[in-house]
N, C-alpha and C positions, 0 to 999 in steps of 0.2 A: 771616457776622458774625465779630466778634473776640471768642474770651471773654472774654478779658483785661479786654477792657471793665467784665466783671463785677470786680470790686475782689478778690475772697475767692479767683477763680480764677487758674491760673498755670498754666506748662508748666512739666514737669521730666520729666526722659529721655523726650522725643516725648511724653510722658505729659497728660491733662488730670490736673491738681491741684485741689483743693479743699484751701485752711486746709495747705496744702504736705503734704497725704496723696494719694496716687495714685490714683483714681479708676478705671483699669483695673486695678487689683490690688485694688480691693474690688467690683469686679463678678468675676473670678475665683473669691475665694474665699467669699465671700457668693451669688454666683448673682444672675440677672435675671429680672425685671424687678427695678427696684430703689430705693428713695427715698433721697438720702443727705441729712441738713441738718449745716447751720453753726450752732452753739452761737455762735460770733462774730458772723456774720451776721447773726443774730435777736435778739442784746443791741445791736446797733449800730441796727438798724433800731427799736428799742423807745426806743432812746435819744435816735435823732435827731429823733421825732416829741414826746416827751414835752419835752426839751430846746430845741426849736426855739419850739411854740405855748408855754413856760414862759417866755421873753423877752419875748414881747409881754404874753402873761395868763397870771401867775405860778399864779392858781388853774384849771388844766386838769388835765385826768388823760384817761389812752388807757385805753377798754376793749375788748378786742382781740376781735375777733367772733370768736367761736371756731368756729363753722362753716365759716372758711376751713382751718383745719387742727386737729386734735382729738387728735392721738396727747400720750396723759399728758405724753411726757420734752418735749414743746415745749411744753406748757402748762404746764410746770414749771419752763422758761425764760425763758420771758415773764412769770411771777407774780414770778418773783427777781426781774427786771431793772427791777420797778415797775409793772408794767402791772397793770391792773384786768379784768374780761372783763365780754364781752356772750355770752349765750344766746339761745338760740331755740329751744328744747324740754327738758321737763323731763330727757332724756338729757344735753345738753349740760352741763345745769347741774349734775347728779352727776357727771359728770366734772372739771366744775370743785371744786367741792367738792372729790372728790378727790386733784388734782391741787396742791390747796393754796389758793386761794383763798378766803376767807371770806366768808359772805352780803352784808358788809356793802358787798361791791366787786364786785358782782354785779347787772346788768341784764339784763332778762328781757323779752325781743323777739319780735318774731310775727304772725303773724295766725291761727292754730287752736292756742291756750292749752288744754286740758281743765280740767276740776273739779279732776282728782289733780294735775295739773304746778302749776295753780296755787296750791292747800294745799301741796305741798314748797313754793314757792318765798315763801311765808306763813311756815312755819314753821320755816326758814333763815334769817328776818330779812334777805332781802336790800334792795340799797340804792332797788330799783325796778320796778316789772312798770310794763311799757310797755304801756299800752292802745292797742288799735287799733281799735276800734270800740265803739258806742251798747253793741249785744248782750254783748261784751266784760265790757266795765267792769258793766253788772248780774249779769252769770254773778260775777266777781270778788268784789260787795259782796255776794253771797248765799253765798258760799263763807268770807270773811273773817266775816258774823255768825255763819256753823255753828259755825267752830271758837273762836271769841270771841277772832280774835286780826288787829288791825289790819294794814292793809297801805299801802305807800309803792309811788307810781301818779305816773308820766308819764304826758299826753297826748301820743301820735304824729300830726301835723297832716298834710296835704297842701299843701304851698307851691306845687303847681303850677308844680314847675321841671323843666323838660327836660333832660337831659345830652347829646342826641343821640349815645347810643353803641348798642350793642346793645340793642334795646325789652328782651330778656328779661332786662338788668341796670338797667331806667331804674326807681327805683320811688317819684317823685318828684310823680304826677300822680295824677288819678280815673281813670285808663285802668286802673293797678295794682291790683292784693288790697289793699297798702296805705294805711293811715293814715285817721285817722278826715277826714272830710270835712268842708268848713268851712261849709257849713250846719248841723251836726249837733255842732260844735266848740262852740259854745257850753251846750247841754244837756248835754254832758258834763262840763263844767267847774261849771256848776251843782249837778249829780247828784254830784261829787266833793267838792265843797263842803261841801251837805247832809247829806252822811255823813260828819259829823265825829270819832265815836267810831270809825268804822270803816275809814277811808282817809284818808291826807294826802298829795295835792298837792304833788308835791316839784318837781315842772319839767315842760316842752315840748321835744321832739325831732320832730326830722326826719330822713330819710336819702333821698336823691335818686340812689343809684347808684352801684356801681362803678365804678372808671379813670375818676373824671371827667378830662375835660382841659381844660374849658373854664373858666376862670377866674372867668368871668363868673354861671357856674351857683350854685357855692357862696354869693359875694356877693349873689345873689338871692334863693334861700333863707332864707339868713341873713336877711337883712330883714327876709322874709315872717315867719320867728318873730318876731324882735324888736317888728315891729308887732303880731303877734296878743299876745304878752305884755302891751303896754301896753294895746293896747284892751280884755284880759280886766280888768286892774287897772284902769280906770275903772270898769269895771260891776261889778264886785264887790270890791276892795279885795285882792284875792292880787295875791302879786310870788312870781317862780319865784326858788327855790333855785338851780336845775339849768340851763341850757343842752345840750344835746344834737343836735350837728350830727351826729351818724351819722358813714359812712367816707366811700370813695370817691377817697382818695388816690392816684394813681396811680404804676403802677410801670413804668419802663420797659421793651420787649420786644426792644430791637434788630432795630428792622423795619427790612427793608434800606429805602431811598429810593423806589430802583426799583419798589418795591409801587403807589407811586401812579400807573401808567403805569394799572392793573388793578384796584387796590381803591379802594373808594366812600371819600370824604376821609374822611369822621366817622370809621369803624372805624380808616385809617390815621394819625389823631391820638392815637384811642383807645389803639392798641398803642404807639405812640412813646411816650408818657407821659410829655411833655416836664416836665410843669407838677410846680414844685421843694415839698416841705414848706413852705417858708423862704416863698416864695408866697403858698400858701393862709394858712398861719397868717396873715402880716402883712395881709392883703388880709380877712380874718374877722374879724380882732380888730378893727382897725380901725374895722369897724361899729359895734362894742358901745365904744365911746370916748366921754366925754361930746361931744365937739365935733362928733361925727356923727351922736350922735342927737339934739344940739340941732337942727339944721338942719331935723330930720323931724318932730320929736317937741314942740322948747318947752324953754326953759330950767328947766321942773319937771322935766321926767324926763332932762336931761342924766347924769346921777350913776345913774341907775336899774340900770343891766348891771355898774357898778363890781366888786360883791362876790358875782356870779354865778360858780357854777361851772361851766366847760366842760369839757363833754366828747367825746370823739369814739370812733368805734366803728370804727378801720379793720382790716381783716382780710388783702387781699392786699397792702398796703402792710408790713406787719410780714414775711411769710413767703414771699414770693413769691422771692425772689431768691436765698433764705436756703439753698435743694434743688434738686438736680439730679434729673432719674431715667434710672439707666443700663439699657441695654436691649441683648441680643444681634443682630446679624442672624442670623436664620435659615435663610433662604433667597434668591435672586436670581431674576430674571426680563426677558425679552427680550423686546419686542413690538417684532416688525422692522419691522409694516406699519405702525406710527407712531411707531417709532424713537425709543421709552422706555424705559430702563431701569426697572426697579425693583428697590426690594428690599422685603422684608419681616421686621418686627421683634417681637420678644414683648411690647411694650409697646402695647398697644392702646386701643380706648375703655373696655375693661375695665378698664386702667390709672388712665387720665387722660381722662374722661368729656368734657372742658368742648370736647376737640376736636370733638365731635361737636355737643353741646347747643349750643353756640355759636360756633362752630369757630374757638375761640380759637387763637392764632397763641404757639408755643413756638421761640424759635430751637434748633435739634438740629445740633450737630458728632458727627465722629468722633472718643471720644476717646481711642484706640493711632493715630490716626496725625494727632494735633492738629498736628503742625511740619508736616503736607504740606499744599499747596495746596486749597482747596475749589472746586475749579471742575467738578466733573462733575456734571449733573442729574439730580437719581434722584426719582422719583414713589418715597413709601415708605408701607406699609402695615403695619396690624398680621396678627396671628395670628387673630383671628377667623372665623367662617362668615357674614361681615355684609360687604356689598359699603360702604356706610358705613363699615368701620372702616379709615382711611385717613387721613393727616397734610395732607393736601390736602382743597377743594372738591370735592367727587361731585356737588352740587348746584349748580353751578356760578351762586354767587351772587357770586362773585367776592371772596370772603371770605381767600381764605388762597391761596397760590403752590401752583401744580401740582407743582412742580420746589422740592428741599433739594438746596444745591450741598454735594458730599463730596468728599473725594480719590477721584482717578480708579482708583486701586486700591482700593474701598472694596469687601468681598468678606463673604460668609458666615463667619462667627465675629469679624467684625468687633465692637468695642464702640459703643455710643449711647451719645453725655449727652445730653438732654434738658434746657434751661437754664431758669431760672426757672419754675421748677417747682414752687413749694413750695405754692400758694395754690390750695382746692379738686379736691386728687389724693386723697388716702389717704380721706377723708370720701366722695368720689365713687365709690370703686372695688366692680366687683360679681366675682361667678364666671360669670359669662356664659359658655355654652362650657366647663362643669367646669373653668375656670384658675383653679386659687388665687391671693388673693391676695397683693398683692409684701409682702415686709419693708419695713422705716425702719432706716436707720443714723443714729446723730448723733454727728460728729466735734466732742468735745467742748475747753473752750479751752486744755487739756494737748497737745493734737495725739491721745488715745487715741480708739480708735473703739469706741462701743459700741451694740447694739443695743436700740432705742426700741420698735419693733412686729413680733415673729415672722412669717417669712414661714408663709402656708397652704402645707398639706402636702394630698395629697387624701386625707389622713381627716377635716382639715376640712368636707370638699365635705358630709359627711355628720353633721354637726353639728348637733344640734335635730332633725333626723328620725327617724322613728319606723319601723321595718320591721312591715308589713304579716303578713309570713309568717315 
């Protein structure tokens, strides 16, 4: 692939750049493995989402799932730049906290809530715990009378939409953990109801999946709420505050073409990530317009979505693009009797997990010899003692290219970038192997580079442990 393609990215002296800082001379004197992000990147990407769905429905707001990346200095970039956040465990939500966010911009997502995460997130006054089940929502109303102090509750629904992408990112059906189910959606709504001094009813959310790419998925969705809203407000007279489409935005991976000779179509639409912001947004809003919900709904509830607030929860859409992760070659390798090269690099699953969980597809250049040609195939591995940990299918599910073309001198002490990279790496990472793990650099919008998250040392490795003798 071309980085260049990436906007933030450039060559200067043979060099890969990031935000025109050199990217081989911060894996140098920083060391690898390595995360580097764009403080540009990540206000551009906050702005193009919140700006784009703010054209069609002025009242939207992003709350940026912070599970796709978690280190403070970018959570403290996304909260400048406007963005609101979403959690998923009482961890996430002290970090928000903080990192600067106030309860009031604060949604609290899930399916294993505890007693304790949900009293914090009671007594932060955040803007909403997202129920996801019957069991849920009673643990909730029995925690919110302990402490005598009310709480603000979305229902999370099951629309029953497919994204056909990876099952273990679809979470849009009854097949998932997720979302309360629509036999059971009604007694909920009731039960929240009923508990008037001690829960309100702020809105309905759904979230159907990362990278969608299929156009057609969101607009379905979307329905699927818009209809459950109406028909909750005949049978009882509530009308949602809230809108809550979840993420799912996708980002694109620079899959070469040539992948679809080999990979299953879905995954290779999946990684293309054709499908633009400007898209979904006008293609969602759309929906909630009086003239299209007259069509479905009746000239009484024409006007009903007008003064609804939307929200969206996307995560790899804000951060994915925004980080590279640079990585040493380590070592090389010749297998004559099937005439592979490879090589091996200290960025492994220990790094960046999701190659393995779901053997998400990363474009990786050389970046000290970016100006030379990419045309030699090198099968490349990590550092590991895991025959899995490999940038390629092991399981040959036909998920990801055997072969990363590099320049044909591509040799030990070579540099890796790692491109789009930023979404689900540092959150992911373990010491698997006693490897500490990598640092964060953030090249901030001065061009100065400063560090976000210390790399582990191996005294780390021994941290919270207790000696025996």
């Amino acid at each position: 692939m071309n980085p260049i393609t990436i906007s933030n990215l450039s060559v200067e002296q043979d060099s890969l750049s990031m935000d025109g800082v050199n990217l081989v001379k911060l894996a140098e004197e920083y060391g690898t493995p390595l995360y580097v992000f764009s403080e540009k990147r990540l206000r551009q990407n906050v702005r193009e989402i919140l700006d784009t769905f703010r054209r069609f429905h002025p009242k939207t707001n992003l709350h940026y799932a912070s599970k796709a990346e978690t280190t403070l200095g970018v959570l403290q970039v996304i909260h400048d730049e406007g963005s609101m956040l979403e959690v998923n465990s009482g961890g996430e939500l002290f970090k928000g906290i903080q990192s600067g966010f106030p309860g009031e911009e604060i949604v609290f997502n899930g399916v294993g809530k505890t007693k304790e995460e949900l009293e914090f997130a009671i007594r932060r006054n955040i803007k909403a715990i997202i129920v996801d089940s019957p069991f849920e929502l009673d643990r909730l109303i029995r925690v919110a009378k302990r402490i005598g102090k009310p709480a603000n509750v979305m229902l999370r629904i099951v629309p029953e939409v497919s994204t056909n992408v990876v099952k273990g990112d679809e979470t849009g059906t009854h097949e998932t953990k997720f979302g309360i189910s629509t036999d059971e959606l009604d007694g909920c709504v009731q039960a929240v109801l009923h508990e008037k001094e001690t829960l309100r009813l702020v809105g309905l959310h759904f979230h159907i999946g990362t990278q969608t790419y299929n156009l057609a998925s969101f607009v379905a969705a979307f329905r699927v709420l818009l209809e459950t809203a109406i028909r909750i407000y005949k049978k009882t007279g509530y009308r949602p505050a809230i809108l809550d489409i979840g993420g799912g935005l996708p980002v694109p991976h620079y899959i070469d073409p040539a992948a679809r000779q080999y990979m299953p179509e879905n995954i290779y639409q999946m990684l293309r990530g054709a499908l633009s912001v400007e898209q979904i947004a006008h293609a969602v809003t759309d929906e909630m317009k009086p003239q299209a919900v007259r069509e479905w709904a009746g000239d009484l509830y024409a006007n009903f979505f007008e003064d609804c607030e939307l929200i969206l929860e996307s995560g790899r859409k804000v951060v994915a693009d925004a980080a590279v992760v640079l990585s040493k070659v380590l070592s090389e390798k010749r297998r004559a009797s099937l005439d592979e090269d490879w090589l091996v690099i200290d960025a492994g699953l220990h790094t960046m997990l999701e190659v393995k969980t779901y053997h998400w597809y990363f474009p990786i250049v050389c970046a000290n010899k970016i100006s030379k040609s990419h045309v030699r195939p090198f099968k490349i591995a990590g550092p590991l003692c895991e025959s899995g940990d490999v940038w390629f299918d092991c399981d040959h599910h036909r998920d990801l290219p055997d072969f990363r073309m590099l320049p044909d001198s591509t040799t030990a002490g070579d540099w890796i970038a790692i491109l789009v990279a930023g979404a689900y790496g540092t959150p992911l990472m373990t010491r698997y192997n006693g490897r500490p793990m990598a640092g964060a650099l953030m090249i901030r919008n001065d061009g100065s580079v400063v560090m976000i998250r210390e790399p582990e040392t191996f005294e780390t490795l021994l941290a919270g442990e207790k000696s025996l003798f």
